[in-house]
C-alpha positions as CSV (number, residue, x, y, z in Angstrom):
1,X,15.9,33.8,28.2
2,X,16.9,30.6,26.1
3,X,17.5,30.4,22.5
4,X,13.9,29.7,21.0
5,X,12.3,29.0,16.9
6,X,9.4,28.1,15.5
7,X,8.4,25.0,15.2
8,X,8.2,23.6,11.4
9,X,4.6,23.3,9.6
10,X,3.0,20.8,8.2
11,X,1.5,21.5,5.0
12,X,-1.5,19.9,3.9
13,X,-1.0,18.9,0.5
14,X,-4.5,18.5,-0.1
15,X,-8.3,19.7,0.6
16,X,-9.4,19.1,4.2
17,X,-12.3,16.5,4.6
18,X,-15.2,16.9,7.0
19,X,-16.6,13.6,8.6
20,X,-19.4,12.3,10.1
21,X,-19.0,11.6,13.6
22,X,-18.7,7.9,13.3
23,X,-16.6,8.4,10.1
24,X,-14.1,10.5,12.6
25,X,-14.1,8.0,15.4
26,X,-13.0,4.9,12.5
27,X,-10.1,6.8,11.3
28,X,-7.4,5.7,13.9
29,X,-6.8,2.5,12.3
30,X,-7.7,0.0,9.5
31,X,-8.4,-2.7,12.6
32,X,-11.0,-0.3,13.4
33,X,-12.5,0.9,10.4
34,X,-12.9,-2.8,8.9
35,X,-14.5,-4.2,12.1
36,X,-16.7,-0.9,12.3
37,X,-17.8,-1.1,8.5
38,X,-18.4,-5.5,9.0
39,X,-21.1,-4.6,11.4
40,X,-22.7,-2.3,10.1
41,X,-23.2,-4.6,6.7
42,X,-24.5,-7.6,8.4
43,X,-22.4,-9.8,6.9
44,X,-22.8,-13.5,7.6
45,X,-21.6,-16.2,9.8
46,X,-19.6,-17.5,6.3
47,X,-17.9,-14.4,5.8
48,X,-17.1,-13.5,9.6
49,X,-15.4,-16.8,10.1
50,X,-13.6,-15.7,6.8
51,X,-12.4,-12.8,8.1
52,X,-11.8,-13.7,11.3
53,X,-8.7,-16.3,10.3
54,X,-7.2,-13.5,8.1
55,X,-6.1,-11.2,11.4
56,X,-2.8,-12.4,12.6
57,X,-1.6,-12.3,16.2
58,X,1.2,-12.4,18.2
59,X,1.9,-13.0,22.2
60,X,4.2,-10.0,23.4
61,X,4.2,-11.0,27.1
62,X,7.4,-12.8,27.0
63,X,9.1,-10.1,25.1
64,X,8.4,-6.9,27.5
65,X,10.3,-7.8,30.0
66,X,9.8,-5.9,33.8
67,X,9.6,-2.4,34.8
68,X,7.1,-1.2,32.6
69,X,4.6,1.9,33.1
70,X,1.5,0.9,35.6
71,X,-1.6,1.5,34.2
72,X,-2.5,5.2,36.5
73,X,-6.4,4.9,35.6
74,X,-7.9,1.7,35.6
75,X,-10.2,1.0,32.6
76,X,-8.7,3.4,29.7
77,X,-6.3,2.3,27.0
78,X,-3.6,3.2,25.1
79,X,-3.4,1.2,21.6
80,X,-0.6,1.4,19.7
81,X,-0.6,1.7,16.0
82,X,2.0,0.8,13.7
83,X,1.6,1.5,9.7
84,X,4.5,-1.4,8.9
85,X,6.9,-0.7,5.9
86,X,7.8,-4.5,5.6
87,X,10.1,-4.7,2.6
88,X,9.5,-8.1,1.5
89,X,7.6,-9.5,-1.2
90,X,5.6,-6.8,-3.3
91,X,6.5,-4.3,-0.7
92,X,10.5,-4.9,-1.9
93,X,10.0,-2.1,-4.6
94,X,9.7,0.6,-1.8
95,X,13.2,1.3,-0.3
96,X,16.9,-0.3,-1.4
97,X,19.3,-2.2,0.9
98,X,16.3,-2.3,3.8
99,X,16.9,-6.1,5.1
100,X,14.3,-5.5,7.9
101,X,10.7,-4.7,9.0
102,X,10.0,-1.1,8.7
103,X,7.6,1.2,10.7
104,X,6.2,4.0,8.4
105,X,3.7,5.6,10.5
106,X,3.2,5.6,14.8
107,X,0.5,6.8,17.0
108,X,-1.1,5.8,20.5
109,X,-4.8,5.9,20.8
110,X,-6.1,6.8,24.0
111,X,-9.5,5.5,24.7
112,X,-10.4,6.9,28.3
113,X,-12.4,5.1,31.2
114,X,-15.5,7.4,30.6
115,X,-15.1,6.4,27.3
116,X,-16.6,9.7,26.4
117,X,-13.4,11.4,24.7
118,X,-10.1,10.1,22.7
119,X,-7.2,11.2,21.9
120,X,-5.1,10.1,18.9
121,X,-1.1,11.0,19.1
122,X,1.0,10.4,16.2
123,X,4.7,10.2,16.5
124,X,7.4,11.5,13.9
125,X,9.2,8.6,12.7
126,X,11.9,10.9,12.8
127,X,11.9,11.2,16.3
128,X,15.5,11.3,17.9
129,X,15.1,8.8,20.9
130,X,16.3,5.9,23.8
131,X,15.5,2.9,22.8
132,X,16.0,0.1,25.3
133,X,17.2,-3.4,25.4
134,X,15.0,-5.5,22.9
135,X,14.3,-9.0,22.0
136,X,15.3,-9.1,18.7
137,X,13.6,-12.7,18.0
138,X,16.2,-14.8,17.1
139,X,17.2,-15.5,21.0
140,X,19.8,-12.5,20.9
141,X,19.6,-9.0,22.8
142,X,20.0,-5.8,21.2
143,X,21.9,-2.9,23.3
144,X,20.3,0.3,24.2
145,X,20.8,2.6,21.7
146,X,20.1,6.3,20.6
147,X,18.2,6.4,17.3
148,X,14.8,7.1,14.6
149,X,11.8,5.8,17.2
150,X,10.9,4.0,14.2
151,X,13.9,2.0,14.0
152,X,12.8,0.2,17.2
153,X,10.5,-2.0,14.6
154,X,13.3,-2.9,12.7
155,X,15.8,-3.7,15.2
156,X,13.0,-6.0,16.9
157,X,11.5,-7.2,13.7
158,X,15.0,-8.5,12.6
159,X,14.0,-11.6,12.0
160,X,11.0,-10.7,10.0
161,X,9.1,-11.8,13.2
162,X,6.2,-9.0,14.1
163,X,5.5,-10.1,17.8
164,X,9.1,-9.1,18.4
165,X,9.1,-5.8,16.1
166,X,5.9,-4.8,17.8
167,X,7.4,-5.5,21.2
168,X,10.5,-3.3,20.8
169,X,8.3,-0.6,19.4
170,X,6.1,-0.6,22.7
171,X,9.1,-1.2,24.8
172,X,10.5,2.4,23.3
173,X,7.3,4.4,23.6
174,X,6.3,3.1,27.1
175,X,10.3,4.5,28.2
176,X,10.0,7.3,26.7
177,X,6.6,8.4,27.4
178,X,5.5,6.6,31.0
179,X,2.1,5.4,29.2
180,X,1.3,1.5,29.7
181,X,0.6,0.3,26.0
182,X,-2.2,-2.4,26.3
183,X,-2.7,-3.3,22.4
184,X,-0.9,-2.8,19.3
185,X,-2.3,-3.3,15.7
186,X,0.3,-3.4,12.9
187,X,-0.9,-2.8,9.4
188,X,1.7,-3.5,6.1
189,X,1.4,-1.6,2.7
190,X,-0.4,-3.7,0.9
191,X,-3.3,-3.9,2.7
192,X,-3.9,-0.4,2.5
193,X,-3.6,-0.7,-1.6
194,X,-5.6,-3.4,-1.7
195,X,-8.4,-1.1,0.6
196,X,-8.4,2.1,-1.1
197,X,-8.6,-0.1,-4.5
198,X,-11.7,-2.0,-3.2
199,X,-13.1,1.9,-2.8
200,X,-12.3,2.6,-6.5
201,X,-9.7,5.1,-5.4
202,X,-9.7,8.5,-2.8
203,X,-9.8,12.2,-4.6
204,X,-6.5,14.1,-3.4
205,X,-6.0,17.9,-4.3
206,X,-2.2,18.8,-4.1
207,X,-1.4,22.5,-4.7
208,X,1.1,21.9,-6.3
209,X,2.7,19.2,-8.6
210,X,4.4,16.2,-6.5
211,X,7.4,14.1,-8.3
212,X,8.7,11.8,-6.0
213,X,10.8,8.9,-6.8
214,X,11.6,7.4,-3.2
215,X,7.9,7.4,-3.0
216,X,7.0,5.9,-6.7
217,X,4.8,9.2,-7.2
218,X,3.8,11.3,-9.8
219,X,1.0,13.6,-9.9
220,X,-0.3,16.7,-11.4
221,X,-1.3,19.7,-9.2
222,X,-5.2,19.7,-8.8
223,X,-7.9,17.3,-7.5
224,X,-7.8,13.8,-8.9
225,X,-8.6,10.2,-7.7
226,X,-5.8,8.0,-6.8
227,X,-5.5,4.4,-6.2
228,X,-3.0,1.7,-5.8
229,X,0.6,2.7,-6.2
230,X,-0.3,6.5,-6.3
231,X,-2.7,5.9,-3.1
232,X,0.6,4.7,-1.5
233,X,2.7,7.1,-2.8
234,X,1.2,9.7,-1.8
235,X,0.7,9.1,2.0
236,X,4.5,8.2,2.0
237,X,5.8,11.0,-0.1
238,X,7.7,13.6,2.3
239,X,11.1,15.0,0.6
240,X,9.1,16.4,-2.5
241,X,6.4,18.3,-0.5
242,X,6.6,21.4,1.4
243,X,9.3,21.2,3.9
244,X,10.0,18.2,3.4
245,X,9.7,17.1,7.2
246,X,7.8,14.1,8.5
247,X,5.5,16.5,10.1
248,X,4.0,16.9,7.0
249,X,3.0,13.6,5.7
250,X,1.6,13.0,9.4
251,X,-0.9,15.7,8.3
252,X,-1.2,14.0,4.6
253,X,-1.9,10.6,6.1
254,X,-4.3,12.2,8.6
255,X,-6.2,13.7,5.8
256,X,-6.2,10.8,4.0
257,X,-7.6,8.1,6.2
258,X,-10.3,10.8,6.8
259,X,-11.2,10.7,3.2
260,X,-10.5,7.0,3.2
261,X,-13.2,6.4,6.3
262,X,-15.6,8.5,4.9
263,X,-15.9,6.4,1.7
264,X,-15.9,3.2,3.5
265,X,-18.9,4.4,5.1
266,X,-21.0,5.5,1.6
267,X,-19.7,3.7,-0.8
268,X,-19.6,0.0,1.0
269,X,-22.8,-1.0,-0.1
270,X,-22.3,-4.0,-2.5
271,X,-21.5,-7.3,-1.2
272,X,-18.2,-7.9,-3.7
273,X,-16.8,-3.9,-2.7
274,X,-17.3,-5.0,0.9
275,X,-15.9,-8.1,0.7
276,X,-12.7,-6.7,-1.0
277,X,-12.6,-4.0,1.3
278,X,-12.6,-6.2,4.4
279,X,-10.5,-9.1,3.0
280,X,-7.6,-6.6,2.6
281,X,-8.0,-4.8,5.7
282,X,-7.7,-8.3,8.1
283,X,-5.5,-10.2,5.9
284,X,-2.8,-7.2,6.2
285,X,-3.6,-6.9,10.5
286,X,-1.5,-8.1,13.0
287,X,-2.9,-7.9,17.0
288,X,-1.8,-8.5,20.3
289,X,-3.5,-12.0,21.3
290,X,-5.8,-10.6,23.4
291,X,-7.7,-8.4,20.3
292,X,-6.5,-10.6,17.3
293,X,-10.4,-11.4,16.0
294,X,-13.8,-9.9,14.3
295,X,-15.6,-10.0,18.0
296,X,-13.0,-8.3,20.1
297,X,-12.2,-5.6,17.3
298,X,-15.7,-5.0,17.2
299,X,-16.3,-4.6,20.5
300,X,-13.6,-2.0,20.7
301,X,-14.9,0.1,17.6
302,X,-18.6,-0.6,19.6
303,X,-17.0,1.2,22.5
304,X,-15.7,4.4,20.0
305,X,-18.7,5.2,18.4
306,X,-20.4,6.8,20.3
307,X,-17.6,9.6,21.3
308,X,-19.0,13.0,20.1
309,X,-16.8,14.3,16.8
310,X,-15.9,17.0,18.7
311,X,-14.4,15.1,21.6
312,X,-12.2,13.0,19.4
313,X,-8.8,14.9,19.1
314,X,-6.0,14.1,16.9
315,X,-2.2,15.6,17.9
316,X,1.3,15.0,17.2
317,X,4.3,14.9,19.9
318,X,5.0,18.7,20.6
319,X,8.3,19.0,18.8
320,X,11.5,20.4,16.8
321,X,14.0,19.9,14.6
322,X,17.8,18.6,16.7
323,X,19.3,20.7,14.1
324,X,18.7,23.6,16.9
325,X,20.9,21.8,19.1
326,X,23.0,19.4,17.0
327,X,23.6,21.6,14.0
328,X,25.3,18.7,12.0
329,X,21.5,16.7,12.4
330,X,19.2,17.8,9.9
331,X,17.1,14.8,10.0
332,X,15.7,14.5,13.1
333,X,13.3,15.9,15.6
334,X,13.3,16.2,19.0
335,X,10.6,16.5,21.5
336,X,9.4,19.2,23.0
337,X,9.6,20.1,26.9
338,X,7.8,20.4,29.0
339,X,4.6,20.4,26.7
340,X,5.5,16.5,25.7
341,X,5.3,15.5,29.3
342,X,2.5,17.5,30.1
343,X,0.7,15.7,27.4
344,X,1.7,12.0,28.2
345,X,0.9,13.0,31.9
346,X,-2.2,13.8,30.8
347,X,-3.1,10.9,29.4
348,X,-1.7,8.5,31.9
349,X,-3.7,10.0,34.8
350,X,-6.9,10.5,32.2
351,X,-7.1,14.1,31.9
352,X,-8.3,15.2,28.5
353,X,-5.9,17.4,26.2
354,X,-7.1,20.8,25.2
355,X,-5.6,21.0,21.8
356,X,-5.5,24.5,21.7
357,X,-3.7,25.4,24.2
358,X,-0.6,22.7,23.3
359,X,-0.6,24.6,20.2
360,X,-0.3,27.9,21.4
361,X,2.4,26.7,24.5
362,X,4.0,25.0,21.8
363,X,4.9,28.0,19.6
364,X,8.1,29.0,21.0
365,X,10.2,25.9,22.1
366,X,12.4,26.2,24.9
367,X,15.5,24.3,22.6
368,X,17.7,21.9,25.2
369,X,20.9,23.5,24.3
370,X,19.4,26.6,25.7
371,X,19.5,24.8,28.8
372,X,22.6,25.7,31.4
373,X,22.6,23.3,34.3
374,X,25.3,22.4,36.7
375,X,24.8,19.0,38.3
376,X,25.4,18.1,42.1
377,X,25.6,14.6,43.5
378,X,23.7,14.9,46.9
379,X,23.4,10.9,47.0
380,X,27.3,10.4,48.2
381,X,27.9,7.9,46.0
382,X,30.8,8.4,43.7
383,X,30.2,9.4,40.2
384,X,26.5,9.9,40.1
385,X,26.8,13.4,39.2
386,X,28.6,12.5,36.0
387,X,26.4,9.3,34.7
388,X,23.1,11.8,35.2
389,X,25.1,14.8,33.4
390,X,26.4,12.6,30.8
391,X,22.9,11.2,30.2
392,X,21.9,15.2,29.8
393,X,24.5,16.2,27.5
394,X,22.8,13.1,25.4
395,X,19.4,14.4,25.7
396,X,20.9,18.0,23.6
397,X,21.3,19.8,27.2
398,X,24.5,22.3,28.1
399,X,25.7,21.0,31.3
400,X,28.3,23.4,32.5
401,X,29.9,21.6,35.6
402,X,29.1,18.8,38.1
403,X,30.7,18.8,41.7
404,X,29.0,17.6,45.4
405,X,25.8,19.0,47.1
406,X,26.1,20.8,50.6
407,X,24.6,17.9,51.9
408,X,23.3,14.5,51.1
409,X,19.4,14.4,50.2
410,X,16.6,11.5,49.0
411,X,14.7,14.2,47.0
412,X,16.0,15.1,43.7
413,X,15.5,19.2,43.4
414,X,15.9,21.3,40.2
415,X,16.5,25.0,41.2
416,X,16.6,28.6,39.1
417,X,17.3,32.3,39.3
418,X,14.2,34.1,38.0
419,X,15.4,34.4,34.4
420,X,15.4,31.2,34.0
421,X,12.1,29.7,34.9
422,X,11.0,28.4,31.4
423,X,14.5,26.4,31.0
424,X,14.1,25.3,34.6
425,X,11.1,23.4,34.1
426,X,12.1,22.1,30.6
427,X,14.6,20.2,32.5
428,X,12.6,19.3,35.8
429,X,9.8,17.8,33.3
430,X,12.3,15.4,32.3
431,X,12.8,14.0,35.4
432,X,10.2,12.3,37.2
433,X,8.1,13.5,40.3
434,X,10.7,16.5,40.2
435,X,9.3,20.1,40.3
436,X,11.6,24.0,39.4
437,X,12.0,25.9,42.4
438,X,13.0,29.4,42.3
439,X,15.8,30.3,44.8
440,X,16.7,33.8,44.8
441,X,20.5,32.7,46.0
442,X,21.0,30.6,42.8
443,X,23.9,31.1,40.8
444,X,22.7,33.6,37.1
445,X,22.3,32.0,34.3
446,X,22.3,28.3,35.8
447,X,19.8,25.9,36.4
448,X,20.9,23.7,39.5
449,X,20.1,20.0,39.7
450,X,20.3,18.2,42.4
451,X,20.6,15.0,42.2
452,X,18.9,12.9,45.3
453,X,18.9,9.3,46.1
454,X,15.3,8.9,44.7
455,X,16.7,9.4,40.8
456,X,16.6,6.9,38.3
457,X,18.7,7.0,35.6
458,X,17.1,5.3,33.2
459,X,13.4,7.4,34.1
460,X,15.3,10.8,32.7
461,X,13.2,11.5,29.6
């Protein structure tokens, strides 16, 4: 069996909130939660057309380029959401020598066909990744590169443009997950200051005392209320807190918004805390063209809220840290296979995720180190062997030898003695349409890949 570890927590670093089920269903994204609360104040025609010009929008077809993910179930949608560390103007205080566009927090929204579940997946900032080709606004081309995921903002938001930075963000996630991303929403720091102030601050209650200077933060161990900079602080604090991972302020800012949502919706009752609360949310949005406005926002929100509580499930990318198989990384994470592909598979052919049981098949990670293969060209063209292994050995894999299949074949085949099942299929869920197949002549303590004719490179997760 393959070297294995748990995977790191994610402390809380404050009390749980309960929602209401629309309170829940708001949570995913300011977008959502202003449109959500604007209806259900009856604003006026005035204030609408107010808000309205505050969203900002940029066209991304241009920028995608070809080959992306098709859309495998007509009718859902995957949105993503980008929490944008801009470090200009009053954001310039956050972070030294940063001369780009930022991305501080990442996740897809799933909203299904049925519309009758969704499923919210955040992804670490952290996480150790391809990112392709991107337009990086200026009329030049960055290479393809191995980095952060959340550096795919900056390298496409160069320019300070956010089309472009939003466009290399959903360039990386769609290769590196298969799912067709049909909206983004960006939101910057300042709007979210400017909406927890309007809500005369959220209660917190650390366990324990947080001094952070990266993150401007200092607070006493108990419950208090926070607002402005401590509001911020505290949703970006990570090295002073527990582990000190990014897993953990995924949990914090999950918490928080939670609180946040549930406030909107009892305490936006007076015309001048709605107004605030609304005129901070839009005027710090960015959209695709297609849902930059009040109406199509709100018809998006209209289609959420009425997904029971308990249908509305919130995850992060099954993961852990590279440090298991590059010990000289102790920043990053990796993903986890196969439970990441089995969840993006999921939610590109509709399928609903049953939390529970990616947590418990998430428990003992199969590390890629662990995994031996030998690689076999079985296309008959020169070299293919060693582009796909060298493309493993980036991926954290142990490829022991390459060489030349018996015979020439279209199919790309992953094969395993017994013993080796688990690391088997952590490699075959990497490659696409490719299934493990036990052969009781295989070679012990290999995994043999094939590789066929039908193998695209750049498809290897």
């Amino acid at each position: 069996m393959g070297s294995r570890g748990k995977q790191r927590g994610a402390p809380s670093g404050g009390r749980p909130t309960r929602l209401t089920r629309r309170g829940r269903i708001v949570i995913w994204g300011a977008g959502g939660l202003a449109v959500f609360v604007l209806g259900a104040g009856g604003v006026g025609t005035w204030l609408y057309q107010d808000l309205n010009n505050n969203i900002g929008s940029a066209d991304l077809d241009n920028k995608l380029g070809e080959g992306r993910p098709v859309n495998l179930s007509p009718g859902s949608k995957n949105i993503l959401v980008v929490g944008s560390d801009s470090r200009d103007g009053a954001n310039a205080k956050y972070g030294k020598d940063l001369t780009t566009m930022q991305s501080d927090t990442l996740m897809v929204m799933h909203v299904p066909a049925n519309r009758k579940w969704a499923t919210v997946v955040s992804f670490p900032r952290d996480s150790w990744v391809e990112i392709p080709e991107c337009d990086k606004g200026d009329g030049a081309t960055s290479g393809a590169q191995r980095s952060k995921i959340n550096a795919a903002f900056a390298i496409g938001g160069s320019t300070g443009e956010v089309g472009s930075a939003a466009a290399c963000t959903i360039r990386t996630v769609e290769a590196n997950t298969g799912l067709r991303i049909d909206h983004f929403m960006s939101v910057d720091f300042q709007g979210f200051k400017g909406m927890v102030n309007a809500l005369e601050g959220i209660e917190v209650c650390p366990e324990q005392a947080i001094h952070d200077e990266k993150a401007h933060l200092d607070l006493e161990a108990g419950c208090q209320t926070v607002k402005d900079e401590k509001a911020l602080g505290y949703v970006r604090t990570r090295y002073s807190v527990g582990d000190g991972s990014d897993i953990g302020r995924i949990g914090r800012q999950q918490e928080f918004m939670e609180a946040l949502a549930e406030k909107a919706q009892s305490k936006l009752t007076s015309p001048s805390a709605l107004y605030g609360f609304l005129q901070s949310a839009t005027k710090s949005l960015t959209t695709d063209e297609d849902l930059a406005g009040i109406k199509p926002l709100y018809g998006l929100a209209n289609e959420l809220k009425g997904i029971p509580k308990d249908r509305l499930t919130f995850l992060t990318v099954p993961n852990y840290p590279r440090e298991a198989d590059v010990p000289t990384d102790r920043a990053n994470v990796v993903w986890q296979y196969p439970q990441a592909e089995n969840l993006f598979t999921s939610l590109a052919t509709d399928k609903e995720v049953d939390k529970k049981k990616l947590t418990a098949d998430t428990k003992n990670p199969v590390y890629a180190s662990s995994v031996r293969v030998q690689v076999l060209n079985g296309t008959g063209v020169s070299g293919r062997a060693a582009a796909v292994a060298e493309r493993l050995r980036e991926d954290g894999l142990t490829v022991v030898g390459t060489g030349n299949a018996p015979e020439n074949t279209r199919t790309t085949k992953v094969t395993y003695p017994q013993e080796l099942r688990e690391q088997a299929e952590a490699l075959s869920s990497r490659l696409p349409d490719t299934k493990a197949t036990q052969d009781a002549a295989a070679a012990a303590g290999v995994v043999t890949l094939v590789v066929g004719t039908d193998l695209d490179l750049d498809a290897i997760r």
